[in-house]
VMD Tcl script that draws the C-alpha trace (Angstrom):
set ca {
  {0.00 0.00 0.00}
  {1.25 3.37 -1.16}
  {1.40 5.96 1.87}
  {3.01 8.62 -0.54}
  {0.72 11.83 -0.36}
  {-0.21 13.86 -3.35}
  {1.37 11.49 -5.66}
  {-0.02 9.96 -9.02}
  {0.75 6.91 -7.75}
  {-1.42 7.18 -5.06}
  {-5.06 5.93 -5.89}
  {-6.53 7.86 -2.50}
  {-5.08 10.82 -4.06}
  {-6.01 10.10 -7.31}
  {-9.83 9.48 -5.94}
  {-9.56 12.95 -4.18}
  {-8.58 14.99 -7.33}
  {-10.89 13.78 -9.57}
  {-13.37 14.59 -6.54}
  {-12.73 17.79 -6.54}
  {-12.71 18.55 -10.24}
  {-15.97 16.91 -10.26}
  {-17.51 18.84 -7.80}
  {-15.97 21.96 -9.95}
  {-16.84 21.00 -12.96}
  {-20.38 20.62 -11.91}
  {-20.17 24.23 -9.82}
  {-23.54 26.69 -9.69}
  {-20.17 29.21 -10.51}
  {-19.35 27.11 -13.89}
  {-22.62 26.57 -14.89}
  {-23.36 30.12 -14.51}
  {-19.40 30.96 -16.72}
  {-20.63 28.88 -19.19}
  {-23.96 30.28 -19.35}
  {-22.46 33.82 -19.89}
  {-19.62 32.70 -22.36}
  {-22.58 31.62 -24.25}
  {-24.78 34.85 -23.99}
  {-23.87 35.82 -27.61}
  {-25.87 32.81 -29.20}
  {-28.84 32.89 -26.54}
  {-31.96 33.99 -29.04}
  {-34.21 36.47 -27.62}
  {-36.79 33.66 -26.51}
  {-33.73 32.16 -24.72}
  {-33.33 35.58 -22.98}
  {-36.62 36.15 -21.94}
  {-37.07 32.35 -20.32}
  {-33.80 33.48 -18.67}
  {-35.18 36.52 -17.21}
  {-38.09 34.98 -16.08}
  {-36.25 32.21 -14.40}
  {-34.15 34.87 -12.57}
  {-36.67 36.82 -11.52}
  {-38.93 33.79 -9.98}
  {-38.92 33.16 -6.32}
  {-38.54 29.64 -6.94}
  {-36.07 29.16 -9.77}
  {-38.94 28.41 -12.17}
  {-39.41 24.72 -9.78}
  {-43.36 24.03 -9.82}
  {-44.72 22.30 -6.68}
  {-46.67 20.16 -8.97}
  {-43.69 18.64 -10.86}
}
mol new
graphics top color blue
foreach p $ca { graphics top sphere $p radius 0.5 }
foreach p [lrange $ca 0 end-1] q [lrange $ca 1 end] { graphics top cylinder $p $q radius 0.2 }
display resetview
């Protein structure tokens, strides 16, 4: 068993890294990066679902579904 720490031959730290760029890659802060990288090509109907989702209390979430 490997007790070397931040190594690539360690699988614990191996297993923690790609933890952690999970969790980032899957970030409200990336989605939201993405979201505005992508702003040029939004259409206008894009936009105004957008705005509406912002503005909602809920996040646009209906209690029925």
């Amino acid at each position: 068993m490997s007790t070397l720490t931040g190594k690539l031959a360690d699988p614990e730290f191996r297993r923690e890294r790609a933890r952690k760029a999970s969790a980032a890659a899957h970030s409200t802060d990336r989605y939201i990066n993405v979201l505005v990288e992508r702003a040029p090509e939004l259409t206008e109907n894009h936009r105004a679902q957008l705005r509406a989702l912002l503005a909602s209390q809920d996040g646009g979430q209906r209690a029925d579904g």
